[in-house]
TIZAGU-762862 format. One record per residue (C-alpha): x, y, z. Coordinates in steps of 0.02 Angstrom, whole numbers, padded with zeros to 5 digits, always signed. Layout:
REM residues N
XYZ
...
//
This chain:
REM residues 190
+04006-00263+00229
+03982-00235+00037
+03818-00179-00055
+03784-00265-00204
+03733-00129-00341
+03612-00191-00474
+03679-00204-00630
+03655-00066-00757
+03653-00181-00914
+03522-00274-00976
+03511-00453-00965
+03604-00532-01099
+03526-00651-01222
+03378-00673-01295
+03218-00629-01187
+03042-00679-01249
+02948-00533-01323
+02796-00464-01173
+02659-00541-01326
+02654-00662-01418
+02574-00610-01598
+02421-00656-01579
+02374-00589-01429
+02481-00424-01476
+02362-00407-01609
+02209-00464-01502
+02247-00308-01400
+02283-00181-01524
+02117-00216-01599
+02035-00202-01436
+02148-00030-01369
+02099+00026-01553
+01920-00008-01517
+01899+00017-01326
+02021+00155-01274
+02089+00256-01437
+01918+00256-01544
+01815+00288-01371
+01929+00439-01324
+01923+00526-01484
+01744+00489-01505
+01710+00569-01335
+01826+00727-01389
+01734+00753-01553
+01574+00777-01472
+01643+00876-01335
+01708+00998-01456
+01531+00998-01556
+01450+01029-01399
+01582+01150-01344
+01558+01248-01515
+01371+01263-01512
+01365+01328-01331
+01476+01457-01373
+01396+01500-01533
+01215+01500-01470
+01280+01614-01312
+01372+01748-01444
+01227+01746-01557
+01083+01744-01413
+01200+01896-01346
+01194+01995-01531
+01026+01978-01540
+00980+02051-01373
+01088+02197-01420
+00988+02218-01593
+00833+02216-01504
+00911+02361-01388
+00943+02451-01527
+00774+02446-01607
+00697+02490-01432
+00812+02648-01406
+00765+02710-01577
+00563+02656-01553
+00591+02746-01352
+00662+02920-01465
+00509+02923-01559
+00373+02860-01415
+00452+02942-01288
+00412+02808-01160
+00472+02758-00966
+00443+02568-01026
+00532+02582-01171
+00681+02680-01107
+00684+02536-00963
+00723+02427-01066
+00841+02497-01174
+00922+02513-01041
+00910+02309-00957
+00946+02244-01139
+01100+02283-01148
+01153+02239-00969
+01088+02064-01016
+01195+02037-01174
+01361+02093-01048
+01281+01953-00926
+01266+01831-01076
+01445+01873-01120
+01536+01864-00959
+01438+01697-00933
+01522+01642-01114
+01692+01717-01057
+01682+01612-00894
+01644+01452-00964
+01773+01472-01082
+01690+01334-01215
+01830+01408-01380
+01983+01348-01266
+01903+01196-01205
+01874+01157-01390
+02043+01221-01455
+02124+01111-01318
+01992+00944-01388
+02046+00987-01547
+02245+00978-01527
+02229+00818-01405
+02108+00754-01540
+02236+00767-01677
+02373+00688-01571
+02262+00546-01553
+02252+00543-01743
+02445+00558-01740
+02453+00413-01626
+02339+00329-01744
+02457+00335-01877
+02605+00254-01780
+02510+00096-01791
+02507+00025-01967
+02364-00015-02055
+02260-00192-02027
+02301-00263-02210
+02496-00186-02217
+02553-00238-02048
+02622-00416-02039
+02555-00538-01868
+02717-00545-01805
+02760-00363-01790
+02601-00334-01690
+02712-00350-01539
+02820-00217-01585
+02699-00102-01644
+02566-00136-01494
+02683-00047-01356
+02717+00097-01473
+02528+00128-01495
+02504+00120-01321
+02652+00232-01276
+02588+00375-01411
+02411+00377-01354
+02441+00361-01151
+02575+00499-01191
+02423+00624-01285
+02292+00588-01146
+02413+00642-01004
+02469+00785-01105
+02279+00843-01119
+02254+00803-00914
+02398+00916-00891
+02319+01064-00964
+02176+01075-00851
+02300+01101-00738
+02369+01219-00812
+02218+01323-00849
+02157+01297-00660
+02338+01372-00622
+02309+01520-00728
+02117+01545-00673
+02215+01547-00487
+02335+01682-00538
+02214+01781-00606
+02109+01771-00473
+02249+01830-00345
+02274+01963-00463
+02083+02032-00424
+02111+01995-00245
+01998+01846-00226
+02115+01697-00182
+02027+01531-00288
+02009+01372-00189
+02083+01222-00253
+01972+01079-00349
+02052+00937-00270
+02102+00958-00112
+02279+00874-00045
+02292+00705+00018
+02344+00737+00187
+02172+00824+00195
+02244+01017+00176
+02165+01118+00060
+02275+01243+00011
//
């Protein structure tokens, strides 16, 4: 009994291209439009948003510990329980508001935006531009397009997993084993 092994080489010949032109270009315009645009639209304001919070928790943090400052030296001088009570609860707020900004972690969130962002402008590029690119190379160009941007987006879904990999390290480190996000599909979560 033999087994008949597929054959490593491709077909020979000419085989039709996937697209024809038109619709090559019918569906760049659309992934353009629909997935590519969308995506980096969505990143842009992620990192905006991203930005602010951290900003408005650093800033919201500085200014509780200026007002701490001002009510130490105004308890010196008045000599007051009130005063020295909350000198004292000021600054333990500003730690709160910082640990709160360290656990959200908005800069890396926004550093990572920003690098998948600029890949997505990188796959951008690959594709010529509307009134340089001739119809019939569409359907080369299409599947490179594609390729580039699927390729950026995975790379970016990869590095939550890497940071919920680190944020599990560090928590064995401390002793407090983190429980996975998504638990297994055979139902195990662990």
């Amino acid at each position: 009994m033999s087994i008949n092994r597929p054959n490593p080489q491709p077909p020979t010949g000419n085989t039709p291209p996937l697209l024809s032109p038109r619709e090559a270009r019918a569906r760049t315009d659309l992934y353009l439009k629909q997935r590519l645009n969308y995506q980096a639209n969505y990143y842009l304001n992620r990192i905006d948003e991203f930005k602010f919070n951290a900003d408005r928790m650093l800033m919201f943090s500085a200014f509780l510990m200026s007002i701490s400052t001002l009510v130490s030296a105004l308890t010196v001088l008045s000599n007051s329980v009130a005063c020295a009570l909350v000198t004292a609860l000021l600054p333990a707020f500003a730690g709160t508001l910082g640990a709160f900004r360290s656990l959200y972690q908005w800069e890396r969130q926004a550093t990572i935006y920003e690098s998948t962002w600029l890949a997505l402008q990188r796959a951008r590029i690959a594709m010529p531009d509307a009134d340089s690119i001739r119809t019939h190379d569409y359907p080369r160009f299409f599947p490179q397009l594609v390729e580039q941007t699927e390729t950026v987006l995975r790379n970016e879904a990869s590095q939550w997993g890497q940071l919920q990999n680190e944020k599990q390290v560090s928590s064995d480190v401390q002793g407090h084993p983190t429980p996975p996000l998504v638990p297994s599909l055979s139902g195990d979560v662990g």
